[in-house]
One Martini backbone bead per residue (centre of mass of N, CA, C, O) as a GRO file, in nm:
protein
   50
    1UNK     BB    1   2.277   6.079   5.443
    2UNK     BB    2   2.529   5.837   5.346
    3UNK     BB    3   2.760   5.822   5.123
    4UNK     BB    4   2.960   5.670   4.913
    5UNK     BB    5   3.321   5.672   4.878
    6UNK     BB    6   3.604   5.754   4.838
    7UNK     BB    7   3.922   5.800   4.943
    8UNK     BB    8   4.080   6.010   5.132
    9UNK     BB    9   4.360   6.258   5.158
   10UNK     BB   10   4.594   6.406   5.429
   11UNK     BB   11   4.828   6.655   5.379
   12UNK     BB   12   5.060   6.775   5.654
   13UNK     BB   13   5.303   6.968   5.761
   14UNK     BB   14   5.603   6.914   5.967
   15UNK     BB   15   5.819   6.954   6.160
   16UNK     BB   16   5.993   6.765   6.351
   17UNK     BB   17   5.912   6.792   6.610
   18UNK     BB   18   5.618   6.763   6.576
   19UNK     BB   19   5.632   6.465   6.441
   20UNK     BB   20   5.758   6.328   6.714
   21UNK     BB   21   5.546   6.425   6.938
   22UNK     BB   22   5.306   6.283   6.756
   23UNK     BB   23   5.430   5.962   6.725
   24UNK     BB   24   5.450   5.917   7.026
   25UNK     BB   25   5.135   6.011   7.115
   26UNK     BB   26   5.047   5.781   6.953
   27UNK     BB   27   5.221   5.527   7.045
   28UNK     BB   28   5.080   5.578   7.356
   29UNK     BB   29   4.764   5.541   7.269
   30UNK     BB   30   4.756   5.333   6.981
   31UNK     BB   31   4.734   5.484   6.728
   32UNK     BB   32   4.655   5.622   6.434
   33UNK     BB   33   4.657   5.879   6.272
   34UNK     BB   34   4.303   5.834   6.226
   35UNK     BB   35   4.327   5.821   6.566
   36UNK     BB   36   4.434   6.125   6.598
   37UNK     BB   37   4.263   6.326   6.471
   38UNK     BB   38   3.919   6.199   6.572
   39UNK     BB   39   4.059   6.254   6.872
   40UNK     BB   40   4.097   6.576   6.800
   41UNK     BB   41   3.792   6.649   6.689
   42UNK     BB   42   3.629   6.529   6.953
   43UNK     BB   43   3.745   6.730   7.122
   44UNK     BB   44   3.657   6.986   7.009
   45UNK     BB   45   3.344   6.927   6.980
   46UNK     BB   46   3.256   7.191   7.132
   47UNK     BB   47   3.055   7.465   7.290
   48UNK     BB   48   3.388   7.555   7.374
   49UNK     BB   49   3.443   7.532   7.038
   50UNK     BB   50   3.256   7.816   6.894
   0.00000   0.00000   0.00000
């Protein structure tokens, strides 16, 4: 069971060009922050990365 909560907030450092790297493949992705997050947990989510 799920329970409702407040909104949770991650935040980690990144140099510039990690940033820009990372900022770039979500604008051609067209994800937001919080769904290049969950779906590079997603991509890892399996038996070959346990």
């Amino acid at each position: 069971m799920r329970y409702s909560c407040m909104p949770k907030s991650i935040h980690i450092k990144v140099d510039e060009d990690q940033y820009e790297e990372l900022s770039e493949f979500k604008e051609r992705r067209g994800y937001t922050w919080k769904g290049l997050l969950l779906e590079g947990y997603r991509a890892l989510d399996t038996n070959e990365t346990q």
